[in-house]
Each structure stands twice: as structure tokens, then as C-alpha cells.
Biopython code that builds the backbone (N, CA, C, O; Angstrom):
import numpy as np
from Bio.PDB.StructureBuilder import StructureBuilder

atoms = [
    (1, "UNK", "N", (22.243, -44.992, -28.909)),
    (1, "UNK", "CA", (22.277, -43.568, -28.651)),
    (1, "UNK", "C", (20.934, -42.889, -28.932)),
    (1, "UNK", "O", (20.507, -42.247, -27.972)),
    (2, "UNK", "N", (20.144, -42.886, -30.074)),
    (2, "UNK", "CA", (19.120, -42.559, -30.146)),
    (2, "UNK", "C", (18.168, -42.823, -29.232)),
    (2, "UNK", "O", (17.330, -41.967, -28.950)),
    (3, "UNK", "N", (18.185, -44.631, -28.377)),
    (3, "UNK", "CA", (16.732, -44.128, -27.474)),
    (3, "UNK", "C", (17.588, -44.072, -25.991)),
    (3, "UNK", "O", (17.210, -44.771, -25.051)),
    (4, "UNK", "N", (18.654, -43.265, -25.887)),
    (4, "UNK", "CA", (19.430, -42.556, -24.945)),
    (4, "UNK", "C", (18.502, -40.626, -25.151)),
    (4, "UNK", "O", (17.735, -40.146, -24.316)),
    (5, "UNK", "N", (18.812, -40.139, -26.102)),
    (5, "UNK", "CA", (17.954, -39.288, -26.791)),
    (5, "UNK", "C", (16.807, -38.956, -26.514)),
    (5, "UNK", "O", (16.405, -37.856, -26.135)),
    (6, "UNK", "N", (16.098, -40.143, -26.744)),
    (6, "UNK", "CA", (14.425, -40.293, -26.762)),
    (6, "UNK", "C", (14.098, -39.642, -25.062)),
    (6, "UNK", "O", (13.669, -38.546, -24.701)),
    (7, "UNK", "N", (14.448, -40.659, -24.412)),
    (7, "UNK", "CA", (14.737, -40.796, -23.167)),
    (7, "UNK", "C", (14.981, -39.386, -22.848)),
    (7, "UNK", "O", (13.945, -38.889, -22.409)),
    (8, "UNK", "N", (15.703, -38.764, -22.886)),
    (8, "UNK", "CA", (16.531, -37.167, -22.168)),
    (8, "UNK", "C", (15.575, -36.623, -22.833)),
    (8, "UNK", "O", (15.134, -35.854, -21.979)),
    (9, "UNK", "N", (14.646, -36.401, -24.169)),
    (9, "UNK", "CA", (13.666, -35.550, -24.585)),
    (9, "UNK", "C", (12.555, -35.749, -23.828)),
    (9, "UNK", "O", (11.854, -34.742, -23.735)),
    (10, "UNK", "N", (12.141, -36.763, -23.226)),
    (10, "UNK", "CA", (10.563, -37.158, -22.837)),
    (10, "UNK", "C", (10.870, -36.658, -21.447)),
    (10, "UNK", "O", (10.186, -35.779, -20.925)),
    (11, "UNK", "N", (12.191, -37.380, -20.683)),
    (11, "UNK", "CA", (12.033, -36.314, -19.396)),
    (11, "UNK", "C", (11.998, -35.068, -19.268)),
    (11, "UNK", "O", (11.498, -34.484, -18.307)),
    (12, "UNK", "N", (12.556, -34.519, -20.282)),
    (12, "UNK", "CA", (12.419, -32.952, -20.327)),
    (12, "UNK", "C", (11.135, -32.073, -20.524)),
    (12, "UNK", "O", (10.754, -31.064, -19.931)),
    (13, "UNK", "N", (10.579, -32.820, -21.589)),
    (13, "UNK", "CA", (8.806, -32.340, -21.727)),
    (13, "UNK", "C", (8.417, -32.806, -20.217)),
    (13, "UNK", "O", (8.214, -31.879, -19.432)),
    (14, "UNK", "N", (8.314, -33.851, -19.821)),
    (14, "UNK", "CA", (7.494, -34.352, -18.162)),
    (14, "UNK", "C", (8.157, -33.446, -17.196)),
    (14, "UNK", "O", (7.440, -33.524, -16.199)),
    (15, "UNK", "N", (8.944, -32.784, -16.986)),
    (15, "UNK", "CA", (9.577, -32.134, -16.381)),
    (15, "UNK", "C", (9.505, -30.545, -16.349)),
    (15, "UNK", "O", (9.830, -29.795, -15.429)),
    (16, "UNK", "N", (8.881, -30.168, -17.878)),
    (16, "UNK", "CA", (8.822, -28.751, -18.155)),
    (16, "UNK", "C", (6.785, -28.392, -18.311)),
    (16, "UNK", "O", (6.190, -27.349, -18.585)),
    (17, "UNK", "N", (6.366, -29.525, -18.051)),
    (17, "UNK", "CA", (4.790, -29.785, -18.254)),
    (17, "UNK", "C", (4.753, -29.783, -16.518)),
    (17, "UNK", "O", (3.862, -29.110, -16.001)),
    (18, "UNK", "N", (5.503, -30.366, -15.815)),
    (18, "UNK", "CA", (5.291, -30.831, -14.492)),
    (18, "UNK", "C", (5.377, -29.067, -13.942)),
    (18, "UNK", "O", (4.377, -28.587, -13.408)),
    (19, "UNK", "N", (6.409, -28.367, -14.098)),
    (19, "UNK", "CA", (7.066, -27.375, -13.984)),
    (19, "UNK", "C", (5.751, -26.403, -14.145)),
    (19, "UNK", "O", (5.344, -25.749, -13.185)),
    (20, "UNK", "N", (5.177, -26.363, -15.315)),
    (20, "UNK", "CA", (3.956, -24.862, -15.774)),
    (20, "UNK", "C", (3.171, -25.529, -15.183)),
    (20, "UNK", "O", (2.727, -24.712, -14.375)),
    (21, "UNK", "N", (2.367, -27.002, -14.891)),
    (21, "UNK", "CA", (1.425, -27.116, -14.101)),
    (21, "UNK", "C", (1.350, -26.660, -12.672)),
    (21, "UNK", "O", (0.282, -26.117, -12.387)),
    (22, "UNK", "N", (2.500, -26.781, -11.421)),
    (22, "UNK", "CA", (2.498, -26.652, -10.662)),
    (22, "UNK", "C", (2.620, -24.585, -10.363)),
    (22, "UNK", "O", (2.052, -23.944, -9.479)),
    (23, "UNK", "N", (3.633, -24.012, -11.561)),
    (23, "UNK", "CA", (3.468, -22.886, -11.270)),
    (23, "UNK", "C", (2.100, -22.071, -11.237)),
    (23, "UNK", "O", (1.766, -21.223, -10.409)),
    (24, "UNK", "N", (1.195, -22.663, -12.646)),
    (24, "UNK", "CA", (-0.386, -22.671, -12.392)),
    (24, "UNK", "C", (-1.409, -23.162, -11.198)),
    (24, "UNK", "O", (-2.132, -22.212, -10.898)),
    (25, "UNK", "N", (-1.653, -24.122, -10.561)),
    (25, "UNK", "CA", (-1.679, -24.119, -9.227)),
    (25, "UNK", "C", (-1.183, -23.267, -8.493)),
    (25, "UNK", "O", (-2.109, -22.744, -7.873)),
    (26, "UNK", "N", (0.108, -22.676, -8.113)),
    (26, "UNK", "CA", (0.498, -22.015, -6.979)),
    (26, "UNK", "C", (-0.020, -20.516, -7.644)),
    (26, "UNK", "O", (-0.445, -19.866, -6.689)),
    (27, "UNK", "N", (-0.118, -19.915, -8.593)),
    (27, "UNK", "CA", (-0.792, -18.542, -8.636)),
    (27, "UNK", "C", (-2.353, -18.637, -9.022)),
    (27, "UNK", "O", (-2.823, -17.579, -9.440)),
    (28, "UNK", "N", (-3.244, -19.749, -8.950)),
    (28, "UNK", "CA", (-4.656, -20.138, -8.359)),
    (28, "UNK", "C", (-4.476, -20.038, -6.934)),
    (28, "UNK", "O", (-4.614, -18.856, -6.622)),
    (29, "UNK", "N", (-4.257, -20.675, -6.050)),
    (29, "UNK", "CA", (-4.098, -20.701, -4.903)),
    (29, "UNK", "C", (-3.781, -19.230, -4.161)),
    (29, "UNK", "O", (-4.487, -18.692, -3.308)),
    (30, "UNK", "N", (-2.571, -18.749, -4.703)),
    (30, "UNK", "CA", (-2.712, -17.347, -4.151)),
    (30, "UNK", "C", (-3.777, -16.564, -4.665)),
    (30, "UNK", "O", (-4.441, -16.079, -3.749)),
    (31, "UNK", "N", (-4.065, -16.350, -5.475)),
    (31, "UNK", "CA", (-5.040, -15.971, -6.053)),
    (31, "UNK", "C", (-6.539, -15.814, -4.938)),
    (31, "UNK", "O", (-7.002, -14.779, -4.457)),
    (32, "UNK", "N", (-7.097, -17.445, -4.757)),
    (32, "UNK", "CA", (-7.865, -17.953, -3.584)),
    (32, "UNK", "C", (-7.622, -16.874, -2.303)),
    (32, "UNK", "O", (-8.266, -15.952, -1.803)),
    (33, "UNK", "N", (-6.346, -17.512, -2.070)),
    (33, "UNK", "CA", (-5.741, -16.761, -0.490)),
    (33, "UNK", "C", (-6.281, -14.801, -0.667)),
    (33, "UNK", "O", (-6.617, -13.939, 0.145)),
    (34, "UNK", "N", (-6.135, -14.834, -1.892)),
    (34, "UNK", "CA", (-5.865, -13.059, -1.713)),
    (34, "UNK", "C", (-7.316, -12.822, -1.694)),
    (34, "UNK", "O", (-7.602, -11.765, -1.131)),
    (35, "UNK", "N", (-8.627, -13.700, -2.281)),
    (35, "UNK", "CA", (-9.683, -13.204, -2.554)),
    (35, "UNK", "C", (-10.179, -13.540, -0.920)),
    (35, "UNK", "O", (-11.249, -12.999, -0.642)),
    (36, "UNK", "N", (-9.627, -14.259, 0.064)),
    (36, "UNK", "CA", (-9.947, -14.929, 1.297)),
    (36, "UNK", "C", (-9.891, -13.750, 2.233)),
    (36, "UNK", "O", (-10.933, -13.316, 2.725)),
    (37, "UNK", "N", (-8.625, -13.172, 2.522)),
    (37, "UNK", "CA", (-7.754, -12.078, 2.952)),
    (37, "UNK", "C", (-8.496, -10.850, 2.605)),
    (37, "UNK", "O", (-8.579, -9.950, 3.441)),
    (38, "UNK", "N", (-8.904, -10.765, 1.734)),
    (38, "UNK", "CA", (-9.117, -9.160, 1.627)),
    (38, "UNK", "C", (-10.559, -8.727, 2.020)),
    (38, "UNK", "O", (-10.856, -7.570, 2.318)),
    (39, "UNK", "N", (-11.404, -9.752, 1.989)),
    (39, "UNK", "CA", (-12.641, -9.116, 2.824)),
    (39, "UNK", "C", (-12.244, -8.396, 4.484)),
    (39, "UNK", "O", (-12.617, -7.317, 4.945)),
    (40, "UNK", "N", (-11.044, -9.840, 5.333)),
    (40, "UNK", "CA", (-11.017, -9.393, 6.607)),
    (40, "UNK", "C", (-9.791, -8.571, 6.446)),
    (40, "UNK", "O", (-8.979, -8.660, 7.367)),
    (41, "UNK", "N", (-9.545, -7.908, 5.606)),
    (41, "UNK", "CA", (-8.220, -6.914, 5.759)),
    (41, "UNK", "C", (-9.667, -5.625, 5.714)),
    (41, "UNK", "O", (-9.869, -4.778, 6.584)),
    (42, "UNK", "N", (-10.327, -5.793, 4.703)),
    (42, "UNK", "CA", (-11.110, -4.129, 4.981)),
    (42, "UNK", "C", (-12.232, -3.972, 5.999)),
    (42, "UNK", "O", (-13.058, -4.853, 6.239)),
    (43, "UNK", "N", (-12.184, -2.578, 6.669)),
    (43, "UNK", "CA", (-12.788, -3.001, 8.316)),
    (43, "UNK", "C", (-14.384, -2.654, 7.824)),
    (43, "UNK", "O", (-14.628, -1.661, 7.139)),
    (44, "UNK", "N", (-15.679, -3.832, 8.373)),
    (44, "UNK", "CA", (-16.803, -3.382, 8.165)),
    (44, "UNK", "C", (-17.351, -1.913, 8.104)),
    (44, "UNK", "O", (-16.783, -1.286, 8.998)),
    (45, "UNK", "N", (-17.939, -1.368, 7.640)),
    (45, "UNK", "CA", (-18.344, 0.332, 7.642)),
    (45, "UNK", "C", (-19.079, 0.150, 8.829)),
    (45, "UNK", "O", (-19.805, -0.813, 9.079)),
    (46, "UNK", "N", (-18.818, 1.273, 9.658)),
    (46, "UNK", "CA", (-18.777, 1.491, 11.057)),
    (46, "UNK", "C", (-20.276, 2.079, 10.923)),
    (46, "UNK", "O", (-20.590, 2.946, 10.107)),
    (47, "UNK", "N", (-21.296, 1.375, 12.005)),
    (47, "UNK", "CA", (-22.520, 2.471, 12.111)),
    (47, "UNK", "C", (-22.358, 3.973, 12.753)),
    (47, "UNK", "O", (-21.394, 4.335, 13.427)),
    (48, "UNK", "N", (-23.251, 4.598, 12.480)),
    (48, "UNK", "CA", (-23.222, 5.701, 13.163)),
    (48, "UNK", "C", (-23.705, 5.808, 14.187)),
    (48, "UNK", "O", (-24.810, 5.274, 14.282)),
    (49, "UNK", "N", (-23.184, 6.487, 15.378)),
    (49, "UNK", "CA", (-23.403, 6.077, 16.184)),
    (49, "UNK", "C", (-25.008, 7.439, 16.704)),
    (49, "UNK", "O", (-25.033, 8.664, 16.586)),
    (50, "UNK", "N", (-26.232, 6.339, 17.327)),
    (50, "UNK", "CA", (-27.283, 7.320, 17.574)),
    (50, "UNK", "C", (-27.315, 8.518, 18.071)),
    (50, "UNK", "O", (-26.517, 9.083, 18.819)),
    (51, "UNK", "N", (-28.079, 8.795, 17.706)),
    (51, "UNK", "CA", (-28.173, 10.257, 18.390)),
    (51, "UNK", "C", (-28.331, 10.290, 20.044)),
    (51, "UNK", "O", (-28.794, 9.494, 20.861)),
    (52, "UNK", "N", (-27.682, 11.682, 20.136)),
    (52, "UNK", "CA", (-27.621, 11.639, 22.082)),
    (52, "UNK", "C", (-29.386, 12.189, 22.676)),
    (52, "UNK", "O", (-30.016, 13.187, 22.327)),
    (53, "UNK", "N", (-29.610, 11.563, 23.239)),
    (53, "UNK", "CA", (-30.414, 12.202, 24.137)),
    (53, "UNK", "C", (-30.652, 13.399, 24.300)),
    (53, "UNK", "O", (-29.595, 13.975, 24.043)),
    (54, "UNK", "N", (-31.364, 14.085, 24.559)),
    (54, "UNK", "CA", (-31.124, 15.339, 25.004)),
    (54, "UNK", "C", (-30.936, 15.446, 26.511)),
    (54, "UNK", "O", (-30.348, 16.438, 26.941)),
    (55, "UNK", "N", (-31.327, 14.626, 27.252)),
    (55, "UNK", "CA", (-31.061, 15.225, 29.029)),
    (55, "UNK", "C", (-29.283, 14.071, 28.665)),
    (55, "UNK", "O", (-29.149, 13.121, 27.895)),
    (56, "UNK", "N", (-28.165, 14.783, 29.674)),
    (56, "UNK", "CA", (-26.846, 14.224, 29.732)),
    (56, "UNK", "C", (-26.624, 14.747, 28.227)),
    (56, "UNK", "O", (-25.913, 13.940, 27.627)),
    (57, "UNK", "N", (-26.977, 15.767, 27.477)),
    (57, "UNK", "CA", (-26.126, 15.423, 26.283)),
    (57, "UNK", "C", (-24.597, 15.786, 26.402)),
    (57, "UNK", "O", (-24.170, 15.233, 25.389)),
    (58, "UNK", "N", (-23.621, 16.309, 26.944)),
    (58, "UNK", "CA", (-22.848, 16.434, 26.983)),
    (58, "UNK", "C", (-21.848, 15.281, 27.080)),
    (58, "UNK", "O", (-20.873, 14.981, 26.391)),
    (59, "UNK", "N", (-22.459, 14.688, 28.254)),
    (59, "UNK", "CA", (-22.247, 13.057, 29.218)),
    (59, "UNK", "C", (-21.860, 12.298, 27.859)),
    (59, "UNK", "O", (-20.710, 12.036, 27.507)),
    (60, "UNK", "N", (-23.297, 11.930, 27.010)),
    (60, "UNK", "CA", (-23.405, 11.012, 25.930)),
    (60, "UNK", "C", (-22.661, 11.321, 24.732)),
    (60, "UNK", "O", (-22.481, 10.442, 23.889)),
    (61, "UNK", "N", (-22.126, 12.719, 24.552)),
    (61, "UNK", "CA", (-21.156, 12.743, 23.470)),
    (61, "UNK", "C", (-19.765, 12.730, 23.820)),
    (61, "UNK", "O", (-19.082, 12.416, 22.846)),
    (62, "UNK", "N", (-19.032, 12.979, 24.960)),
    (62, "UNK", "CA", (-18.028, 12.527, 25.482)),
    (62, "UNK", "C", (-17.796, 11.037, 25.722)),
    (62, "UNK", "O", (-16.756, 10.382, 25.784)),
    (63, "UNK", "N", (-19.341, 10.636, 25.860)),
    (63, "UNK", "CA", (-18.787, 8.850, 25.719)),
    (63, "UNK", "C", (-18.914, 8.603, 24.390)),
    (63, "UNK", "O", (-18.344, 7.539, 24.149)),
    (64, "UNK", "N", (-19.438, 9.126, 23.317)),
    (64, "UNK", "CA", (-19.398, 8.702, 21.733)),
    (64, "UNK", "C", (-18.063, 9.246, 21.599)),
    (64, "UNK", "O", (-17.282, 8.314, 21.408)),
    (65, "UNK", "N", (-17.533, 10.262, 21.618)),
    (65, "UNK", "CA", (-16.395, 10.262, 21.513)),
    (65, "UNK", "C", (-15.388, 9.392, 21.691)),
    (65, "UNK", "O", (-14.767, 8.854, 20.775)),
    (66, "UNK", "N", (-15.166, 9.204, 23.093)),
    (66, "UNK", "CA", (-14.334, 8.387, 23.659)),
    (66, "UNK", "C", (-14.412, 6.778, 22.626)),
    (66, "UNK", "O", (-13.346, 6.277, 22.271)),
    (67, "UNK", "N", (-15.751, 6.111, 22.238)),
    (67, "UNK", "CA", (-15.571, 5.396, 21.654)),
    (67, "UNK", "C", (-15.234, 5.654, 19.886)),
    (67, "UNK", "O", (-14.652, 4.927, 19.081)),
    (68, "UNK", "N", (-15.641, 6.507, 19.784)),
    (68, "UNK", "CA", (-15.208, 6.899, 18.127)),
    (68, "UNK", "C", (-13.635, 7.080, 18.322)),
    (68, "UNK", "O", (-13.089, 6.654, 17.305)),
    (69, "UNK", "N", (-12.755, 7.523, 19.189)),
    (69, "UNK", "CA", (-11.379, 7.374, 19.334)),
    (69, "UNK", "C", (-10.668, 5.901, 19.264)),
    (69, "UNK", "O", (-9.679, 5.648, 18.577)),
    (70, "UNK", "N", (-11.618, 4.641, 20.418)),
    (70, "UNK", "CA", (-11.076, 3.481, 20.317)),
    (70, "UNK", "C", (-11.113, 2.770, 18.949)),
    (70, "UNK", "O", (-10.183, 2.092, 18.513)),
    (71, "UNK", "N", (-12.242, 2.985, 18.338)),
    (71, "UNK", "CA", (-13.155, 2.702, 16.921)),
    (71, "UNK", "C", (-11.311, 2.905, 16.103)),
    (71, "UNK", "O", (-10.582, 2.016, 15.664)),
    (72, "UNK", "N", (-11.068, 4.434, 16.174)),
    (72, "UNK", "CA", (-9.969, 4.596, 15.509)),
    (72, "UNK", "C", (-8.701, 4.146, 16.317)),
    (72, "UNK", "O", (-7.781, 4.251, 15.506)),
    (73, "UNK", "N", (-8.396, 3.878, 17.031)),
    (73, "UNK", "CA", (-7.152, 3.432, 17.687)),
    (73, "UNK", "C", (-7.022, 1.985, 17.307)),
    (73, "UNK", "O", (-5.922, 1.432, 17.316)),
    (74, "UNK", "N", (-8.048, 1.412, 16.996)),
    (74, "UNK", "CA", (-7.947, -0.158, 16.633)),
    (74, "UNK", "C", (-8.000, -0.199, 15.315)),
    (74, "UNK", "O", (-7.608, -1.271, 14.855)),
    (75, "UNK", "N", (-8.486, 0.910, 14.226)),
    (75, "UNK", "CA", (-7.759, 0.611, 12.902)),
    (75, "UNK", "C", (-9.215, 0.577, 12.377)),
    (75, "UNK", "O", (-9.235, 0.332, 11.171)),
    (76, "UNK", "N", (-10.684, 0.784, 13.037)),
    (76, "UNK", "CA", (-11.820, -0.055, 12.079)),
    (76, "UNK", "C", (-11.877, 1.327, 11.933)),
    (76, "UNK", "O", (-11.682, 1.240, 10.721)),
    (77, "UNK", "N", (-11.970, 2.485, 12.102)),
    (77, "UNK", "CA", (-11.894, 3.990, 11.141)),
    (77, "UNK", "C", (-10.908, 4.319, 10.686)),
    (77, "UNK", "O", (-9.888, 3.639, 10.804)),
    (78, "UNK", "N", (-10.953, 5.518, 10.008)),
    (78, "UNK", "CA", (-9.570, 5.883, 9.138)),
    (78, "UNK", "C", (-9.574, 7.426, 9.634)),
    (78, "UNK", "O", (-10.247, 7.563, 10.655)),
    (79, "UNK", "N", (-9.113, 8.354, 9.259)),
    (79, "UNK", "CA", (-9.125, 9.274, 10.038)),
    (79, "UNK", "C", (-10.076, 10.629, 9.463)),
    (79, "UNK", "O", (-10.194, 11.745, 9.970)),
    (80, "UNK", "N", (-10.755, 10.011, 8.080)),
    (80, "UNK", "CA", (-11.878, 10.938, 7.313)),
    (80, "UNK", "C", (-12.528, 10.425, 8.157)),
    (80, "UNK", "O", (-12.694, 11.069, 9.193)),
    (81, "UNK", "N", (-13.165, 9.019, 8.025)),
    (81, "UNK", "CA", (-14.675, 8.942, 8.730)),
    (81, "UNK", "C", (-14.062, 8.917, 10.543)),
    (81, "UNK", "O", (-14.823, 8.176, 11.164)),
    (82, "UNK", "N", (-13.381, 9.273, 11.121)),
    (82, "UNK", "CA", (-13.409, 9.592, 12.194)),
    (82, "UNK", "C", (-14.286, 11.441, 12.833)),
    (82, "UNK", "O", (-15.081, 12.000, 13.588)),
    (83, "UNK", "N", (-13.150, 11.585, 11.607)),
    (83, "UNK", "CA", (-13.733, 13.376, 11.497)),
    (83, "UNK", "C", (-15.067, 13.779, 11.241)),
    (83, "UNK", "O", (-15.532, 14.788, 11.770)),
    (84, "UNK", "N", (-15.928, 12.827, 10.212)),
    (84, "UNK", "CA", (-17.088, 12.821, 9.841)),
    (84, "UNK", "C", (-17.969, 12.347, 11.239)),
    (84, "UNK", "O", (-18.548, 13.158, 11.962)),
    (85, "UNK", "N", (-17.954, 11.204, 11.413)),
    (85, "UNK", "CA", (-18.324, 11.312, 12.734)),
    (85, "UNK", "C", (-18.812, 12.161, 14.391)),
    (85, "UNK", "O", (-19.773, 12.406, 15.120)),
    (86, "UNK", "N", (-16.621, 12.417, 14.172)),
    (86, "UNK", "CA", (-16.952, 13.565, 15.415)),
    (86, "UNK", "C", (-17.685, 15.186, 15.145)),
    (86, "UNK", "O", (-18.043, 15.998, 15.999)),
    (87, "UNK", "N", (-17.740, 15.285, 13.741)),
    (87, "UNK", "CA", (-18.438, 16.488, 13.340)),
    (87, "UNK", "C", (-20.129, 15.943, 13.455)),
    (87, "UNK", "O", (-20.883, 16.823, 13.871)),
    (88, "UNK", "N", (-20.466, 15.252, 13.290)),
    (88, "UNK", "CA", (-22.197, 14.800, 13.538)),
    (88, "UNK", "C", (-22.320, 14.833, 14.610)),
    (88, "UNK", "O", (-23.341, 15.389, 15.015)),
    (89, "UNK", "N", (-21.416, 14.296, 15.565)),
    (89, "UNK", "CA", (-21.623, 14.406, 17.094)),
    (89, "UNK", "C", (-21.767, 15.770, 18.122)),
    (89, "UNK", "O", (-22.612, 16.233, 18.888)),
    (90, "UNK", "N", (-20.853, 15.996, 17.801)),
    (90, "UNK", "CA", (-20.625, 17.859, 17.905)),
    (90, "UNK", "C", (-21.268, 18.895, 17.225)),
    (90, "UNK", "O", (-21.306, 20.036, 17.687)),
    (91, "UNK", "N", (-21.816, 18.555, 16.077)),
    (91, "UNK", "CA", (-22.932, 19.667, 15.173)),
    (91, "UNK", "C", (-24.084, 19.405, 15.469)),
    (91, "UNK", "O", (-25.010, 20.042, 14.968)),
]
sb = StructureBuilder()
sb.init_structure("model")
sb.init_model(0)
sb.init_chain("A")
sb.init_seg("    ")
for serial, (resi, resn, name, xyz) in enumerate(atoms, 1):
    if name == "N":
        sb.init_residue(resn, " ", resi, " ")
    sb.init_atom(name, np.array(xyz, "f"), 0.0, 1.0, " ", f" {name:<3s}", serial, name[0])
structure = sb.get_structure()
């Protein structure tokens, strides 16, 4: 009975060692994943876009516009630096 005992104690340590090692690995790993993920989750800072010309300026800020809208329709602005934007364009 005793190395019945022995036996049921040693699997239990290999089993509860096996157990915290692997839970350590899997929150390294996410860990990894999240530091991987979060550069391409936040959108590069958008240049500004040049200044218009002066002959067509109207032309050239209706097309900065138009693209400062897609800029935001696809998620790489937010809707401050959209505003910031269309106020440089227009001022």
C-alpha cells in the first residue's frame, strides 16, 4: 500500500508541475501574439496631405477631401484627425 501511495503522490506533483508549466507557456505566447497584433491594429499616423496649388485650388481640395473621407471610411483616421485635417484644407 505504501508504494501504491508513493505512486498516486508522484503522479500528482508530474501532473500539477505539467499543469503550471503549460499554463505559463500559453500566457507567454499570448502575451507574444498581443505584442504582434497591436502594432497592425493601430493605423500608421496619416501624412498631411500637401498643400494645394494655387491655380485649381478648389479642384485640389475637393480631391483632398474626397480622399481624407476614404482615409476615414477605411478606419486609418478617426474622426478628430479627420476634422483636423479638413480644417487645414479649408483654412
Amino acid at each position: 500500500m505504501p508504494g501504491l501511495l508513493r505512486g498516486v503522490a508522484r503522479t500528482a506533483v508530474v501532473a500539477g508541475t505539467a499543469t503550471a508549466v503549460s499554463n505559463r507557456v500559453s500566457r507567454r505566447q499570448q502575451g507574444r501574439w498581443a505584442q504582434q497584433e497591436a502594432p497592425q491594429q493601430e493605423p500608421p499616423p496619416a501624412a498631411a496631405p500637401a498643400p494645394a496649388p494655387p491655380a485649381d485650388d478648389m479642384t485640389s481640395k475637393i480631391d483632398q477631401l474626397k480622399q481624407l473621407g476614404d482615409l476615414k471610411a477605411q478606419g486609418v483616421l478617426n474622426e478628430a484627425e479627420f476634422e483636423e485635417q479638413k480644417r487645414r484644407i479649408l483654412g
